[in-house]
TORTORLUM-166326 format. One record per residue: x, y, z of N, C-alpha, C, O in turn. Coordinates in pm, whole numbers, padded with zeros to 5 digits, always signed. Atoms other than C-alpha are relative to their C-alpha. Layout:
BEGIN
XYZXYZXYZXYZ ...
END
This chain:
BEGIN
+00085-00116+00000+00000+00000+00000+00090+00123+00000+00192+00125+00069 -00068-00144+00011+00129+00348-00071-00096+00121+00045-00204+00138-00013 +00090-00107-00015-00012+00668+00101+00081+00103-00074+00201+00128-00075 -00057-00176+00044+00001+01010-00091+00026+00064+00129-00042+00051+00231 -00072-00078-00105+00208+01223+00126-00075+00181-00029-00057+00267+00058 +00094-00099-00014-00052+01540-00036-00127-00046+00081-00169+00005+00184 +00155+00025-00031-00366+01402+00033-00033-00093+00068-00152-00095+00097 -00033+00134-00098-00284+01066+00251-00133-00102-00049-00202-00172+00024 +00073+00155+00071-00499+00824-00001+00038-00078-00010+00135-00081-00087 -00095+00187+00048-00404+00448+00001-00042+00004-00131-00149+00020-00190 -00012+00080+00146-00297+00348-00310+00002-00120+00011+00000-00174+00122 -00051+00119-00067-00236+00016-00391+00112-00031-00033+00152+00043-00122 -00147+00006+00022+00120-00122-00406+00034+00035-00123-00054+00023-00209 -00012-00023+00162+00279-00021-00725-00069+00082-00083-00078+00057-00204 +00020-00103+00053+00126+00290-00795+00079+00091-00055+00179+00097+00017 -00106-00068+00008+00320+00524-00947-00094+00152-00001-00029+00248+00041 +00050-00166-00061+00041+00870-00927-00132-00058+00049-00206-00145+00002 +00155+00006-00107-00251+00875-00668-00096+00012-00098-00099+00071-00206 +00132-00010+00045-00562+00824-00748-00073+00057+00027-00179+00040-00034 +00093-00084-00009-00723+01060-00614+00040+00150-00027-00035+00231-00081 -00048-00178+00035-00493+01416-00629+00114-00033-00132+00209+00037-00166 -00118+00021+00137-00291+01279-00935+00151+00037+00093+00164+00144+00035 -00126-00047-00081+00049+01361-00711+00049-00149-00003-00003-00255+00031 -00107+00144+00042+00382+01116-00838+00000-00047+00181-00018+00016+00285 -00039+00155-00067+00440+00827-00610+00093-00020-00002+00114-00023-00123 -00078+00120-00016+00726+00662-00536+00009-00112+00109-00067-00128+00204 +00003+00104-00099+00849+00367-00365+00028+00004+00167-00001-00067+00264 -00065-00072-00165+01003+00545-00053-00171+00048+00094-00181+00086+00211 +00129-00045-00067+00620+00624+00032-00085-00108+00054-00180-00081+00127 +00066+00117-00014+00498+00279+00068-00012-00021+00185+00098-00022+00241 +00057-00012-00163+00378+00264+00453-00035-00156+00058-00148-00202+00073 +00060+00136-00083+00374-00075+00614+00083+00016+00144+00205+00024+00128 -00058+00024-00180+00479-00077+01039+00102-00161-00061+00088-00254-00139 -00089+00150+00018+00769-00336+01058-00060-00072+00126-00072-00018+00236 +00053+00112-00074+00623-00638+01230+00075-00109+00029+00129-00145-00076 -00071+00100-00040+00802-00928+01403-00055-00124-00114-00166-00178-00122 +00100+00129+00100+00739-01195+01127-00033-00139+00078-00085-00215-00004 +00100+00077-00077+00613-01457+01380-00130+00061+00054-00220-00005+00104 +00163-00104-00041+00320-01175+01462-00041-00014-00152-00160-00025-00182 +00103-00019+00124+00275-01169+01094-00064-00139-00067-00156-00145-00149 +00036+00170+00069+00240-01571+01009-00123-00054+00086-00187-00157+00064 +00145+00064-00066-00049-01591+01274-00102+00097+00041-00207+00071+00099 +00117-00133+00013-00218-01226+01261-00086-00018-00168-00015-00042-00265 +00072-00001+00152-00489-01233+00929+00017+00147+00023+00035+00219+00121 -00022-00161+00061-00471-00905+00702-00136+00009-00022-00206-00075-00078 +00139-00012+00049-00797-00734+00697-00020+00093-00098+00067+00172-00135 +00005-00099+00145-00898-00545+00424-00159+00008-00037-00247-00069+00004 +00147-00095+00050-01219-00330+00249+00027-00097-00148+00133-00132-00201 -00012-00004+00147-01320-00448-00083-00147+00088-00048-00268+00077-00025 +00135-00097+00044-01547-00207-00225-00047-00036-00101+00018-00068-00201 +00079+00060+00070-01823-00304-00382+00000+00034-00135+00025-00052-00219 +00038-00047+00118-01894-00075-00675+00111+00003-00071+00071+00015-00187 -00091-00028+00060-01545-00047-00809+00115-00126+00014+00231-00108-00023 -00057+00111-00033-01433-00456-00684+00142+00079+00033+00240+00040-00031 -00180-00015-00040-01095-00277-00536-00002-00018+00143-00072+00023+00235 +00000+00049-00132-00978-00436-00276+00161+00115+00106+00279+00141+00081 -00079-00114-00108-00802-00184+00015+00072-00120+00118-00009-00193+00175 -00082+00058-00097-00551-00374+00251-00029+00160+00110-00059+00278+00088 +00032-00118-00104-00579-00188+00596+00127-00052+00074+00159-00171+00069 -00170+00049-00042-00200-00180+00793-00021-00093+00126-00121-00108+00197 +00021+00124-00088-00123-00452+01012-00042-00016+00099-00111-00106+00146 +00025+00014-00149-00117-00320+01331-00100+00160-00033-00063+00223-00132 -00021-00130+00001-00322+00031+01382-00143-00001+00104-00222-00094+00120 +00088+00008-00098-00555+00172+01653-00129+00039-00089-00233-00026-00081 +00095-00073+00016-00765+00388+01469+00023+00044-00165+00130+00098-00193 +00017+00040+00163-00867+00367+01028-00104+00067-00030-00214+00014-00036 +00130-00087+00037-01080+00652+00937-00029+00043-00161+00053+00059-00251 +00043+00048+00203-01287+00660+00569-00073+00119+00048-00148+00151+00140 +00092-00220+00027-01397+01049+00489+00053+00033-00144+00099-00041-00231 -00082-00102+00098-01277+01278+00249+00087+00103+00084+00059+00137+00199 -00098-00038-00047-00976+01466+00303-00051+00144+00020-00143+00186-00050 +00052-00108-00136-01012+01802+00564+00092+00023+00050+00190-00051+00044 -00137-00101-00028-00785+02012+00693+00006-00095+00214+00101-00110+00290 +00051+00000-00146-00957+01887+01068+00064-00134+00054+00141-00134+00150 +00017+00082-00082-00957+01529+01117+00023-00059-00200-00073-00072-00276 -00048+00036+00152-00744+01410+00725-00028-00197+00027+00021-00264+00118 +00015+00168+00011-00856+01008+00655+00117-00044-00027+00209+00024-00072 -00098+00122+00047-00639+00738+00603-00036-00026-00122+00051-00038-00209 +00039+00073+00128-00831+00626+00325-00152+00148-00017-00258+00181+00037 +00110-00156+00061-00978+00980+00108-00081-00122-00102-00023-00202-00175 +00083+00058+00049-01277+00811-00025-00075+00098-00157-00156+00064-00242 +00024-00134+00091-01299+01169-00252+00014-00048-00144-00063+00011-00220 -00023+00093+00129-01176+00927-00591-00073-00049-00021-00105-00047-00140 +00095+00114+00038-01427+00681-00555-00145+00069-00060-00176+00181-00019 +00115-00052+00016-01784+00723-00741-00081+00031+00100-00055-00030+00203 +00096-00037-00070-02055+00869-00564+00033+00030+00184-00038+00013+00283 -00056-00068-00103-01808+01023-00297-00128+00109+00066-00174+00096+00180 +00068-00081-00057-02042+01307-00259-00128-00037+00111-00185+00053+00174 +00071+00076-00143-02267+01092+00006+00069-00030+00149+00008-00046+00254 -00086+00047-00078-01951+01013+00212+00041+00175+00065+00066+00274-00003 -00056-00138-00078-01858+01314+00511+00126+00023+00004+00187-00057-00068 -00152-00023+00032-01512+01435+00537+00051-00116+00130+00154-00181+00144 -00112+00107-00127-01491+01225+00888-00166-00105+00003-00270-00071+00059 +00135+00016+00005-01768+00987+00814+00008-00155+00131-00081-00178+00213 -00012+00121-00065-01647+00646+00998+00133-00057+00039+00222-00064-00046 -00136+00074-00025-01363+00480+01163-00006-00125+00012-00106-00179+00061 -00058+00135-00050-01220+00160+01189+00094-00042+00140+00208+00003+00132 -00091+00009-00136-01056+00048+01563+00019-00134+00003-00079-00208+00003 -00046+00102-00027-00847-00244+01598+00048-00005+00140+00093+00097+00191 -00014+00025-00111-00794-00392+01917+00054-00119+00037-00030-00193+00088 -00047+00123+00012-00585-00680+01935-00038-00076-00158+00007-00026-00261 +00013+00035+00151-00715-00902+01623-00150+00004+00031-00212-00101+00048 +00131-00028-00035-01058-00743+01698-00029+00136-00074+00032+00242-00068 +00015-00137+00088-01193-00500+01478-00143+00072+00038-00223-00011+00082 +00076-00097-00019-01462-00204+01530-00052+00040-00094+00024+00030-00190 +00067-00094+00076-01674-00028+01334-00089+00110+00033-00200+00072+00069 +00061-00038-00064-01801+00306+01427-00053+00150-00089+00047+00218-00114 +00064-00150-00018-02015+00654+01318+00033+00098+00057+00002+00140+00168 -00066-00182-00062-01826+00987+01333-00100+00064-00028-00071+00116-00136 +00106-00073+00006-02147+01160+01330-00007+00070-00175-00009+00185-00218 +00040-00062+00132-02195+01144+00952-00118+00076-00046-00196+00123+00037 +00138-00134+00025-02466+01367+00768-00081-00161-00046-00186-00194+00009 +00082+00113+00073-02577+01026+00569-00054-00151+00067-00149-00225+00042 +00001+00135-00076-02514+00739+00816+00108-00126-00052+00171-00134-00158 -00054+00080+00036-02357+00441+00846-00059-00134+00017-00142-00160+00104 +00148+00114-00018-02509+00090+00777+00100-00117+00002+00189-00137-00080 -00040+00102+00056-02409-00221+00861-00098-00112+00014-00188-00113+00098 +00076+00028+00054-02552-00482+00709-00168+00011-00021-00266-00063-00010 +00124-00064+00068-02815-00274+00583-00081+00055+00146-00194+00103+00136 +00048-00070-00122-02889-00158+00960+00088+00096+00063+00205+00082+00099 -00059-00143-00061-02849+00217+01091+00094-00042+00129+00055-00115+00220 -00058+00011-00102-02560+00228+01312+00036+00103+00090+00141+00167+00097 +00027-00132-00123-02655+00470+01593+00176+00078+00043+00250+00032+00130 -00083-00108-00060-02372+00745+01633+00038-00045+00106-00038-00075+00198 +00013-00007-00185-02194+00693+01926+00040-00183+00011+00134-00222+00079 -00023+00152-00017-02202+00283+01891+00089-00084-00058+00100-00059-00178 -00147+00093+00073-01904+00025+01795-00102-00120-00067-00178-00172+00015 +00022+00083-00022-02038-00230+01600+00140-00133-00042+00213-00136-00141 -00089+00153-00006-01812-00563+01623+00026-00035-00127-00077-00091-00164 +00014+00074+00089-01671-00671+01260+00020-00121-00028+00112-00162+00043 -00012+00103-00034-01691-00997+01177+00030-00021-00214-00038+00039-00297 -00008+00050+00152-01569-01139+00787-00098-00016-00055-00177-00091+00002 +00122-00028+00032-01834-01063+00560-00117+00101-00030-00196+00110-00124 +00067-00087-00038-01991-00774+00729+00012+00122-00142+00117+00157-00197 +00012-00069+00100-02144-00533+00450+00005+00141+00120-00037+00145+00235 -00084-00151-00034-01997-00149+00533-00085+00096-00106-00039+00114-00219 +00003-00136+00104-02220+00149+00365+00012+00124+00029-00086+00177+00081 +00011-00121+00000-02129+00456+00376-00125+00132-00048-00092+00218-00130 +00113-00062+00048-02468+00649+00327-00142-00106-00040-00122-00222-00078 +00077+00056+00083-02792+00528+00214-00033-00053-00133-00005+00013-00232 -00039+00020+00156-02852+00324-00087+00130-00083-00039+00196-00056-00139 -00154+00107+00042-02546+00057-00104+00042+00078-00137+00046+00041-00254 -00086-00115+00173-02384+00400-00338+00151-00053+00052+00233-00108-00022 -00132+00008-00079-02087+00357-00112+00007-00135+00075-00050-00150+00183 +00052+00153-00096-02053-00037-00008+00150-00080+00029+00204-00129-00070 -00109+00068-00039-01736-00199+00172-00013-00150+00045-00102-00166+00128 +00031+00127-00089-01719-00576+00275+00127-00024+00079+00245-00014+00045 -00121-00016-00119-01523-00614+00575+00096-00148-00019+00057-00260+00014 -00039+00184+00016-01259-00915+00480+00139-00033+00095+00232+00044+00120 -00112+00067-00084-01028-01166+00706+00085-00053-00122+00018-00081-00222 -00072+00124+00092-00749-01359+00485+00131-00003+00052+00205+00095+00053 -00152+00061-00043-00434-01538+00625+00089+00116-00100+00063+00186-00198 -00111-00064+00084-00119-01385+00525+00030-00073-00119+00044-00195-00112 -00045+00082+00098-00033-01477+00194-00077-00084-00076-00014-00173-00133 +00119-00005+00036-00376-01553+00061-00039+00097-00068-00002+00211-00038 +00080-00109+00060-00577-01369-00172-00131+00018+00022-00191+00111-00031 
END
């Protein structure tokens, strides 16, 4: 994964200009935490695959806190959702992701649109638990649709 160092959008490996602010890439930008490789042969990699555009988003190995908005001077995402179609439903701080050991979160930064998982409002304010599978929308209307995925290291 590569973040733009303008606009801090994951790319995916082997990008050479962002996808979302056109700004060159190189390899020196590529962002992975160094991990003890016995943590990495028995931790699974979780990852977004978004529905409308099948691209699949790796999320970093270890991290507390994985927020999906559009990019803001206030509270800048990890992952600028501003590239993808039908962005304009998605808030600048619309939802985070919280890992907690190999326990993942899902939660409502007080978006304007909501956040749904599987296809039920997830009250502001509430974590819900992800589990492999779990459908992720950003707004009403599966415009904006993530599936929350587990896969061993070294798996596709």
């Amino acid at each position: 994964m590569i973040v733009c160092p303008h606009c801090n959008h994951v790319n995916p490996t082997g990008t050479l200009e962002c996808q979302s602010c056109h700004t060159p890439l190189s390899a020196d930008v590529v962002t992975s935490p160094s991990v003890d490789s016995a943590t990495v042969l028995q931790a699974p990699v979780a990852k977004l695959l978004h529905q409308q555009s099948q691209t699949q988003i790796a999320l970093p190995l270890e991290f507390a806190r994985f927020r999906l908005g559009k990019a803001n001077p206030r509270v800048p995402p990890d992952l600028d959702l501003a590239g993808f179609a039908n962005a304009q439903i998605v808030s600048r701080v619309h939802a985070e992701i919280q890992q907690e050991g190999q326990t993942y979160y899902v939660e409502d930064m007080g978006s304007s649109n909501g956040t749904y998982i599987n296809h039920t409002l997830l009250p502001q304010g509430n974590r819900h638990r992800l589990q492999a599978g779990d459908r992720i929308a950003l707004g009403k209307g599966d415009l904006m649709t993530f599936i929350f995925q587990l896969t061993e290291l070294g798996s596709d």
